[in-house]
C-alpha positions as CSV (number, residue, x, y, z in Angstrom):
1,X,-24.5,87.2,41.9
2,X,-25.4,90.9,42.2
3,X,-27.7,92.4,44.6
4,X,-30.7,94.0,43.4
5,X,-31.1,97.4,44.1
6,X,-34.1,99.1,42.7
7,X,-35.5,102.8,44.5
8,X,-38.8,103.8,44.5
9,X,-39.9,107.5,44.9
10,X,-43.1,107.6,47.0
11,X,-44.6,110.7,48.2
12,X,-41.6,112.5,48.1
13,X,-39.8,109.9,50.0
14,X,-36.8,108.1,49.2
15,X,-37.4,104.4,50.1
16,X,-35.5,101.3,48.8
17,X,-35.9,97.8,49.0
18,X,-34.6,95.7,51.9
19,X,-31.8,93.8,50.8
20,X,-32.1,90.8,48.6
21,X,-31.3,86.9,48.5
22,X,-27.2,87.2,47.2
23,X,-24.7,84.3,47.9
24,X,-26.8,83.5,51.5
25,X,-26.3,79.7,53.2
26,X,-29.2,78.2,53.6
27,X,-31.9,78.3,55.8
28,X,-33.9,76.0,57.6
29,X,-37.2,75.5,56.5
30,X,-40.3,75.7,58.3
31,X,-41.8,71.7,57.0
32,X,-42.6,71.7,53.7
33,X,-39.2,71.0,52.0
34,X,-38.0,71.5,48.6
35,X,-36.8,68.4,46.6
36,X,-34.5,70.2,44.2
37,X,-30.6,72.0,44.1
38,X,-31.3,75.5,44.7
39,X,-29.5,78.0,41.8
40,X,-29.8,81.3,40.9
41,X,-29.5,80.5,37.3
42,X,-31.6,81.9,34.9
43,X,-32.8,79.2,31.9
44,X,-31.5,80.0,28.6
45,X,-35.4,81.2,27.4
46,X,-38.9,81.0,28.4
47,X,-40.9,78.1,27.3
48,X,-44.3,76.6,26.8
49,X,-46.0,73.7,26.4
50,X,-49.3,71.5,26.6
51,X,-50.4,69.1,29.2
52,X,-52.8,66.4,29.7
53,X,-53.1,63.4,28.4
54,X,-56.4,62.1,29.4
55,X,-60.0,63.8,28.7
56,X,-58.7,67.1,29.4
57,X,-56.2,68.1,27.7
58,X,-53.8,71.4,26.0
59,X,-53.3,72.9,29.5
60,X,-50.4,75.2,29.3
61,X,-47.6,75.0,31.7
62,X,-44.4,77.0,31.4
63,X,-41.0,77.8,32.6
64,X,-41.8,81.4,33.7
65,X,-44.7,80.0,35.8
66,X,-47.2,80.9,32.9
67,X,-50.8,79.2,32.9
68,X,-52.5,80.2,29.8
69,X,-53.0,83.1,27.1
70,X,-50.9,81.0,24.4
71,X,-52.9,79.1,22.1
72,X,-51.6,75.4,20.5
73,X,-50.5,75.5,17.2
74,X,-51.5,72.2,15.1
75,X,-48.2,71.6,14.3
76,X,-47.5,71.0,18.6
77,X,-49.7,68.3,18.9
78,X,-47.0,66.2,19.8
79,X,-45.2,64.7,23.0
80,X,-42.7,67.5,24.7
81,X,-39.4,67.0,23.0
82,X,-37.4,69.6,24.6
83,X,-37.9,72.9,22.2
84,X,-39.8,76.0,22.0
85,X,-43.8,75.7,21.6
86,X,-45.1,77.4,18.2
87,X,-46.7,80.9,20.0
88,X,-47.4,82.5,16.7
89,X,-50.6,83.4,14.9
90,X,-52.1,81.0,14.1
91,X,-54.7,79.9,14.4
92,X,-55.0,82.3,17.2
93,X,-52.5,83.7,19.5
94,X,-54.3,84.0,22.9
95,X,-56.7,81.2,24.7
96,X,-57.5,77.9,23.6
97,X,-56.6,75.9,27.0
98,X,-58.2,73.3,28.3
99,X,-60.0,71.3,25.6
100,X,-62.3,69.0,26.8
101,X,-63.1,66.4,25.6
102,X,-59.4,65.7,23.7
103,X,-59.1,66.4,20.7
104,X,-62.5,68.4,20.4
105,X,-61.4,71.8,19.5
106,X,-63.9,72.7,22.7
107,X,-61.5,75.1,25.1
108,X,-62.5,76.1,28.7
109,X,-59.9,78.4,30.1
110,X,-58.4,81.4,28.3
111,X,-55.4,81.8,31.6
112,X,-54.9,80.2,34.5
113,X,-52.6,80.1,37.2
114,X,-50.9,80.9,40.8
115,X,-50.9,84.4,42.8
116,X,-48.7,84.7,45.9
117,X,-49.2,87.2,47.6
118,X,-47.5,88.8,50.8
119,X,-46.5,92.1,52.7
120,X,-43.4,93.6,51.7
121,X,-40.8,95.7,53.7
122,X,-39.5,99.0,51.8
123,X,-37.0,101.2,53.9
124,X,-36.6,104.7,54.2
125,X,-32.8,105.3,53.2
126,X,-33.2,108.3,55.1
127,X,-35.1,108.0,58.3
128,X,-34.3,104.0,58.3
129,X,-38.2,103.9,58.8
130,X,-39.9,100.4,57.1
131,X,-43.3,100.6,55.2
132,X,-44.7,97.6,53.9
133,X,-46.1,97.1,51.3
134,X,-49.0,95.0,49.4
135,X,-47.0,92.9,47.0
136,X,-48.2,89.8,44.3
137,X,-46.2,87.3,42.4
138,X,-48.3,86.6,39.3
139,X,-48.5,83.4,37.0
140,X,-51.7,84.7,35.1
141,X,-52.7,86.7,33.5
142,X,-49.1,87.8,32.3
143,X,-46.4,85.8,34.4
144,X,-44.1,88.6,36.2
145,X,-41.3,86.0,37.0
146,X,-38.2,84.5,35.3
147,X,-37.8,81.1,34.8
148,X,-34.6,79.1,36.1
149,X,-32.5,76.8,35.4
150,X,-32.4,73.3,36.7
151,X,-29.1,71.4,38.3
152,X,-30.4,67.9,38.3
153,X,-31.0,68.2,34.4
154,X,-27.2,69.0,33.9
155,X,-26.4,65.4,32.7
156,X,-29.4,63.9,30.9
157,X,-28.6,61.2,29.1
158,X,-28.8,61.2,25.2
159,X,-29.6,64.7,25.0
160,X,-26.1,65.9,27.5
161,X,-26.8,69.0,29.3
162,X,-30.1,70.7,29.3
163,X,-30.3,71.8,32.9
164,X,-31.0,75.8,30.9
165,X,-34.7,74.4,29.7
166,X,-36.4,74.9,33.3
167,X,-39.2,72.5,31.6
168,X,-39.7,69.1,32.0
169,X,-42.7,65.9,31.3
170,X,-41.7,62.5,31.9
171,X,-42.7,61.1,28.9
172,X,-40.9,64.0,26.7
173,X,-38.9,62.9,23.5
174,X,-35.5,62.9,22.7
175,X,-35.5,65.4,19.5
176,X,-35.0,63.6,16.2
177,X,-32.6,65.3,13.7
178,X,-30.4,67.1,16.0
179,X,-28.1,64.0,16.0
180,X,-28.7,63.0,19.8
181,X,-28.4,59.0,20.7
182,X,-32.0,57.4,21.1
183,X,-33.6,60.4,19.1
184,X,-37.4,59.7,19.0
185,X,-37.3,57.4,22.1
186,X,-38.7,59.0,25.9
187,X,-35.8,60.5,27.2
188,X,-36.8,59.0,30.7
189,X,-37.2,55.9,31.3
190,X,-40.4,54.5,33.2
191,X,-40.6,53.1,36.6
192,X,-39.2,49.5,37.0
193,X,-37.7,49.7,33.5
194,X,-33.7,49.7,32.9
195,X,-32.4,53.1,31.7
196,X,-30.9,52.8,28.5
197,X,-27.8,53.9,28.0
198,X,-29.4,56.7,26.6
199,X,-31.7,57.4,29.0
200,X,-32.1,59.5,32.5
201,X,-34.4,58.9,35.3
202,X,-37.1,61.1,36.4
203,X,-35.7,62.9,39.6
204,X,-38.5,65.1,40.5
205,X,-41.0,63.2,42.3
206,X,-42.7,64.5,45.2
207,X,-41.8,62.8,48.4
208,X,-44.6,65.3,50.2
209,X,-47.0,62.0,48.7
210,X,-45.3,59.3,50.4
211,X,-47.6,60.6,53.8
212,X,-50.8,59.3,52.2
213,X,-49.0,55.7,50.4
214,X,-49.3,52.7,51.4
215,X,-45.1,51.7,52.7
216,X,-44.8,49.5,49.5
217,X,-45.1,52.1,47.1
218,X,-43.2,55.6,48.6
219,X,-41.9,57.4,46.0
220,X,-38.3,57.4,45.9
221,X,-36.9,59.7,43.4
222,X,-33.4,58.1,42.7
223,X,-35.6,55.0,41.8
224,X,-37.2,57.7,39.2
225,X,-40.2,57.4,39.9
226,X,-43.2,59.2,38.2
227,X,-46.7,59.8,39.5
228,X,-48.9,59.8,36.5
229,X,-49.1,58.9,33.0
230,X,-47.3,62.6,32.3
231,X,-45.8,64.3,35.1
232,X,-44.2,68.2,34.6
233,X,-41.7,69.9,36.4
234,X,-40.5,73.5,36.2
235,X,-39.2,76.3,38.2
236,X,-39.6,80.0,38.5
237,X,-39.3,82.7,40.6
238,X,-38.4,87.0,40.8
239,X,-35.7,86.9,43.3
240,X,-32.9,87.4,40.9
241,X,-31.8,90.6,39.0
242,X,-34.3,92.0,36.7
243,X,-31.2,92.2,33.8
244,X,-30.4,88.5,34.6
245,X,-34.4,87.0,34.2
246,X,-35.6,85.1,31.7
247,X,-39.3,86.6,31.6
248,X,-42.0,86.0,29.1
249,X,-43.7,89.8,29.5
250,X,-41.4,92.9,29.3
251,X,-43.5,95.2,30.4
252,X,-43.4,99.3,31.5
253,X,-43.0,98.8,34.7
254,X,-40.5,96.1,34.3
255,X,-40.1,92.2,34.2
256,X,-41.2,91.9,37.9
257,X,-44.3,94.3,37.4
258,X,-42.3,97.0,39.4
259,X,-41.4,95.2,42.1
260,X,-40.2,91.2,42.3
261,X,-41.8,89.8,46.0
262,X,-38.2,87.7,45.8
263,X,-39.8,84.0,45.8
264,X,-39.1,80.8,43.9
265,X,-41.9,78.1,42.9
266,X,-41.3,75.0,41.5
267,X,-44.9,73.7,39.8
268,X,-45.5,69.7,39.2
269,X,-48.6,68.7,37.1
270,X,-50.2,65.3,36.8
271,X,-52.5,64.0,34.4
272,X,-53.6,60.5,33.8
273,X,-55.6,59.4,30.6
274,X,-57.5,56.4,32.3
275,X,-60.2,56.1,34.8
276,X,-61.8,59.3,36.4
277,X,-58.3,61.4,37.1
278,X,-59.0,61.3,33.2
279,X,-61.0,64.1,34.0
280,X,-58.3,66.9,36.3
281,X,-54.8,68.2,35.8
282,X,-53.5,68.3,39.4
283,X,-51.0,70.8,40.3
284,X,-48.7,71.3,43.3
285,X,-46.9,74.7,43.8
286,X,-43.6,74.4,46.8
287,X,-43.1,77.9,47.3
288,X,-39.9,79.5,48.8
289,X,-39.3,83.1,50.3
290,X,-35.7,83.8,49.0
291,X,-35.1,86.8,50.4
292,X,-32.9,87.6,53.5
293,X,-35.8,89.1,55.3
294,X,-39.4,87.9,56.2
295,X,-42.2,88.2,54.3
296,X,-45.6,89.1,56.0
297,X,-49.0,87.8,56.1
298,X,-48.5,85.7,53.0
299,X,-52.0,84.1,50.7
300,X,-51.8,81.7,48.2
301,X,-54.3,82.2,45.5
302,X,-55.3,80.3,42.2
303,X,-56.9,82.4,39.2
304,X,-58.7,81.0,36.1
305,X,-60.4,83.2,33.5
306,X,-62.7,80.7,32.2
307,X,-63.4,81.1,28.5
308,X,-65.8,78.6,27.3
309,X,-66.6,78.9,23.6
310,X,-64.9,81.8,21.6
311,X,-66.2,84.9,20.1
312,X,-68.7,87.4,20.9
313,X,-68.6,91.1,21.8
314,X,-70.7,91.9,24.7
315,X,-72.9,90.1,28.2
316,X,-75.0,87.8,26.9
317,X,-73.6,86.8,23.1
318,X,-73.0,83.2,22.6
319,X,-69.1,82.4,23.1
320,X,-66.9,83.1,26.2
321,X,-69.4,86.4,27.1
322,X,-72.3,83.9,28.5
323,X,-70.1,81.9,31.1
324,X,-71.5,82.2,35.0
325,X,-69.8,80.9,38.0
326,X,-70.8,79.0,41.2
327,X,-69.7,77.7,44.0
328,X,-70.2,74.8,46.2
329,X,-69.0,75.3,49.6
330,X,-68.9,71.9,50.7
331,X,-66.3,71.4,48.6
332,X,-64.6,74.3,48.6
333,X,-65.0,74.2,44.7
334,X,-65.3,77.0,42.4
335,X,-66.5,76.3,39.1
336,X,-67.8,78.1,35.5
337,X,-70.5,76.9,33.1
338,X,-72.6,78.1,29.9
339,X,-75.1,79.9,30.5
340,X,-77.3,78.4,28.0
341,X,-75.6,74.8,27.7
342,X,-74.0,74.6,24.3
343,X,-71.9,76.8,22.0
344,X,-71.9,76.9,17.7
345,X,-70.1,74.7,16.5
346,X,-69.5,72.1,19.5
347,X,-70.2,68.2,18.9
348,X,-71.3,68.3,22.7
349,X,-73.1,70.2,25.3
350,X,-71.0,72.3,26.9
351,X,-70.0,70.7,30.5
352,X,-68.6,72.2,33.5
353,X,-64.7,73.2,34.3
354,X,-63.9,73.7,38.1
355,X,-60.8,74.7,40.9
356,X,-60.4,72.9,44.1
357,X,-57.7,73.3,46.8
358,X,-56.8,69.7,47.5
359,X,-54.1,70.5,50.6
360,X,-53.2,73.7,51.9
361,X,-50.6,74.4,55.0
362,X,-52.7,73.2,58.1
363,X,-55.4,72.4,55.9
364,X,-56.3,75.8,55.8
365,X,-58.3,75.5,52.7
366,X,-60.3,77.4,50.9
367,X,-60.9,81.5,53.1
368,X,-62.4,83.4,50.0
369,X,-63.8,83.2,46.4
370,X,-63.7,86.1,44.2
371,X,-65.4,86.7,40.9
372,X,-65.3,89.6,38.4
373,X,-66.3,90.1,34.8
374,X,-64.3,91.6,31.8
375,X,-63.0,95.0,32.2
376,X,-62.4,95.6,36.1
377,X,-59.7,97.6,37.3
378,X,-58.3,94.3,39.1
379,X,-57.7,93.2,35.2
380,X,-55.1,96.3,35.0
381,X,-51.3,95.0,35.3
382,X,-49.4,96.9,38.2
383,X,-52.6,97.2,40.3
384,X,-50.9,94.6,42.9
385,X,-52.4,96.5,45.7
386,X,-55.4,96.1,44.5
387,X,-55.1,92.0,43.9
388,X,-53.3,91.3,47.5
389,X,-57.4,93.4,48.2
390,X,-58.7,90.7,46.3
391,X,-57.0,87.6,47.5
392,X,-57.6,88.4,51.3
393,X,-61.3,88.5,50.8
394,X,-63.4,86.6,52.9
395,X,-66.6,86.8,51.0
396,X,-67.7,83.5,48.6
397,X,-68.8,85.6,45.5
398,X,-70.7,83.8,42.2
399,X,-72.0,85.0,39.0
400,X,-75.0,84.1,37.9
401,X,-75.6,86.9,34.9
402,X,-73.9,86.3,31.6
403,X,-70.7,87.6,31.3
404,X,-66.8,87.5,30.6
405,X,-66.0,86.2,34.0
406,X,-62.9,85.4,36.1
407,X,-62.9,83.5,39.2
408,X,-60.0,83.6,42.3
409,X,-59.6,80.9,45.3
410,X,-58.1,82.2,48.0
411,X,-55.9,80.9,50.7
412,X,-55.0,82.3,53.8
413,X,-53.1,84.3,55.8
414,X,-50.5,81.9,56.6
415,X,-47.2,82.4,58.9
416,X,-44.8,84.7,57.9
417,X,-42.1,83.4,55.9
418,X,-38.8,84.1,57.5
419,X,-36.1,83.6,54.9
420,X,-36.2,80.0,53.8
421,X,-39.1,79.1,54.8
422,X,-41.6,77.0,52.5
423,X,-45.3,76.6,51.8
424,X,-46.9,73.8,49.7
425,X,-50.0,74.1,47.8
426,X,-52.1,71.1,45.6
427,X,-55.0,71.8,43.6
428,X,-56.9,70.1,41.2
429,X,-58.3,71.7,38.0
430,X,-61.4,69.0,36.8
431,X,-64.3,68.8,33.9
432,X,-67.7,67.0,34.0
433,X,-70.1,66.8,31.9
434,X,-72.7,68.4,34.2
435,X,-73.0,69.5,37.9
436,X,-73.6,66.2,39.2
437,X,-70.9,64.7,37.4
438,X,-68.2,67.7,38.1
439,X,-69.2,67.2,42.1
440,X,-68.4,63.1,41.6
441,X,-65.1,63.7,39.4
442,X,-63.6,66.2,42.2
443,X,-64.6,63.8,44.7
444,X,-63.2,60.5,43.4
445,X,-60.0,63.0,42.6
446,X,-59.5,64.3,46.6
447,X,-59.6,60.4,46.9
448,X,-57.3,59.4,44.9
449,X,-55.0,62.6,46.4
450,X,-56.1,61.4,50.1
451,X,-54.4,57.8,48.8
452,X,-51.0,59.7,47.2
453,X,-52.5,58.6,44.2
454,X,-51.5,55.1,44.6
455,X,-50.5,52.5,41.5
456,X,-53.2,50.8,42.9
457,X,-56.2,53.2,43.1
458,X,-55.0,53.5,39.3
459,X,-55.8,49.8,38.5
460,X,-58.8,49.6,40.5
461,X,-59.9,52.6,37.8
462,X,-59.0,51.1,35.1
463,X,-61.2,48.3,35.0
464,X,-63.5,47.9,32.3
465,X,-67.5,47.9,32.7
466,X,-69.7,45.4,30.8
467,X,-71.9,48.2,29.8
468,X,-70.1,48.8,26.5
469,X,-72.7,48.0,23.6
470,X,-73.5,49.1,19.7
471,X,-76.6,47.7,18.0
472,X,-78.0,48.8,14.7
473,X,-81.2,49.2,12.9
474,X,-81.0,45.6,11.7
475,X,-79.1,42.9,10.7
476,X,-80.2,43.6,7.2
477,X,-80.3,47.3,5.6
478,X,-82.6,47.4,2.3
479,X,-82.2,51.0,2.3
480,X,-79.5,53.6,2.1
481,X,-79.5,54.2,5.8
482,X,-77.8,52.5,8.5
483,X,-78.6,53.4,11.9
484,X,-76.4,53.1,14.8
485,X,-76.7,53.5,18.1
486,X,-73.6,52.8,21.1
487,X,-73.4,53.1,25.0
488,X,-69.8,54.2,26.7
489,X,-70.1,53.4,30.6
490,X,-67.6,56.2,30.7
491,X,-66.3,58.8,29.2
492,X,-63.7,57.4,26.5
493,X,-61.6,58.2,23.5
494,X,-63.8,56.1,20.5
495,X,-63.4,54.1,17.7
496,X,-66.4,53.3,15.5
497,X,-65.6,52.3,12.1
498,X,-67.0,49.9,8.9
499,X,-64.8,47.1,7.7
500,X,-65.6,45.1,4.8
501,X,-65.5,41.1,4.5
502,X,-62.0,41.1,4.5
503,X,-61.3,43.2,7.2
504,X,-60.7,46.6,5.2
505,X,-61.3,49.5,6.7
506,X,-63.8,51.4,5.0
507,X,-65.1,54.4,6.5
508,X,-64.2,55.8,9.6
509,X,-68.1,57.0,11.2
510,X,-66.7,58.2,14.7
511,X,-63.5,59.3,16.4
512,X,-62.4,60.9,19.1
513,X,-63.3,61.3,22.9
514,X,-67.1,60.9,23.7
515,X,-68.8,61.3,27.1
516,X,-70.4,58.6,28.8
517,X,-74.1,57.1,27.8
518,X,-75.7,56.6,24.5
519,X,-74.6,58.4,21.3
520,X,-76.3,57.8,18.0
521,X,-75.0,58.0,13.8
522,X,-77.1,57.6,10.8
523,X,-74.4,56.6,8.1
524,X,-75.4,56.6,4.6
525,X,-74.4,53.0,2.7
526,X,-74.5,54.0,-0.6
527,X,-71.2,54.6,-1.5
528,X,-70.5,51.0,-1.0
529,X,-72.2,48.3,-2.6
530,X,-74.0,45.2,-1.2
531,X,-72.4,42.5,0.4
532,X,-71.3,42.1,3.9
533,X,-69.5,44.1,6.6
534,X,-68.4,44.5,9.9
535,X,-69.1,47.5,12.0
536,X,-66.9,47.4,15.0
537,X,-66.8,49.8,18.6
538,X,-63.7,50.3,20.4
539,X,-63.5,52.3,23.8
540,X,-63.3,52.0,27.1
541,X,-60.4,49.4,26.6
542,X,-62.5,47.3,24.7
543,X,-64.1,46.7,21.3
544,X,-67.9,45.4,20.1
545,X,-68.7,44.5,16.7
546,X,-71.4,43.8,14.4
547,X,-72.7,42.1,11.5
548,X,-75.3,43.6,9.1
549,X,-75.8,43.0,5.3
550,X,-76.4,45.3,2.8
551,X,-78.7,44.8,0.3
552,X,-80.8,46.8,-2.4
C-alpha cells in the first residue's frame, strides 16, 4: 500500500502530515478489541440500505459510515439481498429515515450519525516543528470516509466471495436470478440451525456483550451467533489513500474533507420487532486510530438532524421547520418533538424520537449537548474546526422555538490514542409516543443493554397481555354503519378485517402498525349485503373476533 502524502500551505508555511498507517504490525490495543481481520482494502462501491424491523423502521446504514440523507425507494422495501439500494429520485432523494410507526410513511430523522473527533499532528518540513490540529471524521451529514472491504466475507457460501460489499444484515437474501445456489433463502443461517450447504454463519457478533450475559448464553461468534431479529455489520474508515477510497461524497476539498483523521470504525445495528426494543435501533461504533502516530484528546459524538414531517419554508410552518428539542439529564437523553403535536397528512400524532449513550469508555457518558437550527455556519462542510468547537462543549443546550433543528451528544475527552489503540461506543436511537412513553422505552432499552440483551429478556417481552379487545356497535347493524372500536396493550403491527360466513375475506378496515390504547373505525356495510360476518383483530400475537349480522 502507498503512503499518503498530502501538503498543506498554511500561513506561508510548508507543513505536511505526519506519516501514515502503511504495511505496520500490529499494535496492542488499549481494551476494547476489535473482532474483525484488519485490511486495507477498499470495497468494490459504496452502499446503502434500510434497517429496522420492528416499530421503527427505514434507518439507513451504509458502507461509507453514512446515516441518512438517502431516501427509500418503494421498490427497496425488501430484505438486504446483497446489491445497491435505489438512491434516485424518486420519490425524493434526501430524508425520509426513521419511519415510525412501520410502514406509516411518518419519517423522523432526515441524517444521522457518528463524529470522531481528535487533535491532529501536522509537521513543519522545514523547521521539523508540529502543530496540531482540530480534526473530525464525519458519518453525517455527508460521510467523509471510504468504506472497506471485509476478509471474513471472502467465502460465503452460495453467494462465493463478497468480502468487496463492506455491508452486511443477518437475515439478508441470497439474490434470485443471478444463478447463486439457495437464491431467495437467508444467506445466514440462524442460531442453533444447521448451515445449509449453501449457507454461511454470522461471524460478527460482539463478544464486548458477553460481560453483561448470563455464562449460558455468551456469544460465541464461530457458533454464528446473532443478537437481534436483524443485526448489521460494516466497516469504514479515512486512513487509506484518497485515490484508493471508496467514498460516497467527492467533494472540493476532497474525499476526506481535506484532511482524513486516519481511523477505521466498524458499526453494528440491532433492531428487534417484538416487545419494547421494538421501539430503538441500537448502534455500537469500535473505533481504531490507524495511524503510526497518536491522536490527541479524542470525543466521540453522535449527530441527528431530526426532521419530523416534510415541507415548509421557514420557523414555524408545519413540517420539519416546527420541531424543538429537549433534554433530560437524568438520562443523558437528547430528544426532538413537534411543536404542535401532529403533521398533515399523518394517521397519528406525532410522538417523540430520541439519542442516548448506552456505554461509553469508563462510563464517561454523556459531557455536552449541542443544538443549532438550519443554516449555521457549523452546517458548512470543511468547517472541522469549528465542529471538534462543537463536540467539546460542556453546555446542555435545547430548543424550545420552532425551527429546523439539529441536535449533537457529546462524549469526552478520552485518552489519547496511541497507534492501535481502540474506543467503543453504544447508543440507542428510540421512539415513543409521548414524553412519558420515550422516558420508559429508553429505560426498559438500557435494561435490556445492562443484561447483553439476553434471549431471555427477549421472551419475557414477548409475552402477550390479556388486554387485547374489539367490540362493536352491536351484534345487529340495521343501518349502514358499523362501528368499531379495539384496544392494543401495546404498540403492534394490526390486522382488522371482515370475513364473510365462509371465511372470505372481504374488506380489509385496518392495517399496519398502531400505537398502544383504543383506536376506533366507522366502516360503511353497504357494499355488502345482509347476512352474517365475522370481524376479526389480530395484533399483539394474537387475534379477537366478532360476530354481528347485517340486516336492512
Amino acid at each position: 500500500m502507498r503512503q499518503l502524502s498530502l501538503i498543506f500551505i498554511l500561513t506561508g508555511v510548508v507543513l505536511a502530515a505526519a506519516p501514515r498507517f502503511g504495511e505496520m504490525a500490529p499494535q496492542p490495543s488499549s481494551g476494547y478489541p476489535f473482532l474483525t481481520e484488519v485490511t486495507d482494502e477498499p470495497a468494490a462501491w459504496w452502499l446503502v440500505w434500510w434497517t429496522g424491523v420492528g416499530d421503527v423502521s427505514d434507518f439507513l446504514v451504509s458502507n461509507a459510515m453514512q446515516g441518512g440523507v438517502f431516501a427509500r425507494h418503494p421498490d427497496d422495501e425488501h430484505e438486504y439481498q446483497g446489491l445497491p439500494g435505489y438512491t434516485g429520485w424518486y420519490p425524493v432523494t434526501m430524508g425520509r429515515n426513521a419511519e415510525y410507526p412501520a410502514n406509516s410513511e411518518q419519517f423522523y430523522l432526515y441524517a444521522m450519525g457518528f463524529w470522531f473527533g481528535a487533535l491532529y499532528p501536522l509537521v513543519d518540513t522545514l523547521t521539523g516543528d508540529t502543530s496540531w490540529i482540530r480534526n473530525v471524521s464525519k458519518a453525517a451529514y455527508s460521510s467523509d470516509m471510504g468504506a472497506m472491504a471485509v476478509p471474513e466475507m471472502r467465502d460465503a457460501g452460495g453467494m462465493h466471495d463478497i468480502s468487496s460489499l463492506g455491508l452486511y444484515f443477518s437475515d439478508m437474501r441470497i439474490p434470485e436470478g443471478w444463478g447463486f445456489e439457495g437464491e431467495g433463502d437467508r444467506l445466514f443461517a440462524r442460531p442453533g440451525e444447521t448451515p445449509k450447504p449453501y449457507q454461511a454463519i454470522w461471524p460478527f457478533a460482539d463478544t464486548m456483550l458477553n460481560k453483561n450475559r448470563p455464562p449460558d448464553e455468551q456469544l460465541d461468534p464461530s457458533k454464528g451467533d446473532i443478537v437481534s431479529d436483524e443485526d448489521t455489520y460494516a466497516v469504514g474508515g479515512d486512513w487509506i489513500p484518497v485515490d484508493s477510497a471508496t467514498t460516497i461524497w467527492i467533494l472540493t476539498t476532497g474525499s476526506y474533507d481535506g484532511l482524513g483523521l486516519g481511523i477505521r470504525a466498524e458499526q453494528r445495528t440491532y433492531s428487534w420487532n417484538r416487545g419494547v426494543l421494538a421501539n430503538a435501533i441500537v448502534l455500537n461504533y469500535k473505533i481504531r486510530n490507524m495511524n503510526d502516530f497518536s491522536l490527541k484528546a479524542p470525543y466521540f459524538s453522535y449527530f441527528a438532524d431530526p426532521d419530523i414531517g416534510e415541507g415548509g419554508s421557514v420557523p414555524g410552518d408545519e413540517g420539519y421547520w416546527d420541531d424543538m428539542i429537549g433534554f433530560d439529564r437524568d438520562r443523558n437523553l437528547g430528544y426532538a418533538y413537534d411543536a404542535n403535536g401532529s403533521e398533515p397528512g399523518w394517521s397519528t400524532p406525532v410522538g417523540y424520537i430520541g439519542a442516548v449513550l448506552l456505554e461509553t469508555p469508563g462510563d464517561e457518558g454523556l459531557t455536552g449537548f449541542e443544538t443549532w437550527p438550519n443554516g449555521h455556519d457549523i452546517d458548512e462542510l470543511g468547517q472541522d474546526s469549528l465542529k471538534y468547537a462543537y463536540m467539546t462543549s460542556t453546555d446542555f443546550v435545547t430548543r424550545e422555538n420552532p425551527d429546523d433543528v439539529r441536535m449533537l451528544l457529546n462524549s469526552g475527552p478520552y485518552p489519547d490514542m496511541a497507534p492501535g489503540d481502540e474506543y467503543d461506543f453504544t447508543l440507542a436511537v428510540v421512539v415513543g409516543e409521548t414524553l412519558a412513553k420515550l422516558r420508559e422505552n429508553v429505560d426498559s432499552v438500557r435494561a435490556a443493554f445492562d443484561r447483553g440483551f439476553s434471549e431471555k429478556v427477549d421472551v419475557e417481552e414477548e409475552s402477550v397481555p390479556a388486554s387485547l379487545g374489539l367490540t362493536l356497535s352491536g351484534p345487529l347493524v340495521f343501518s349502514d354503519l358499523l362501528k368499531l372500536r379495539y384496544s392494543l396493550p401495546n404498540a403492534s403491527g394490526i390486522d382488522l378485517a371482515l370475513f364473510d360466513a365462509s371465511g372470505r375475506r372481504i374488506e380489509t378496515l385496518k392495517q399496519g402498525y398502531a400505537f398502544a390504547g383504543e383506536g376506533e373505525i366507522a366502516w360503511n356495510a353497504s357494499r355488502v349485503p345482509v347476512g352474517v360476518y365475522f370481524v376479526r383483530l389480530s395484533a399483539c400475537g394474537s387475534s379477537f373476533t366478532e360476530r354481528v349480522l347485517i340486516i336492512r
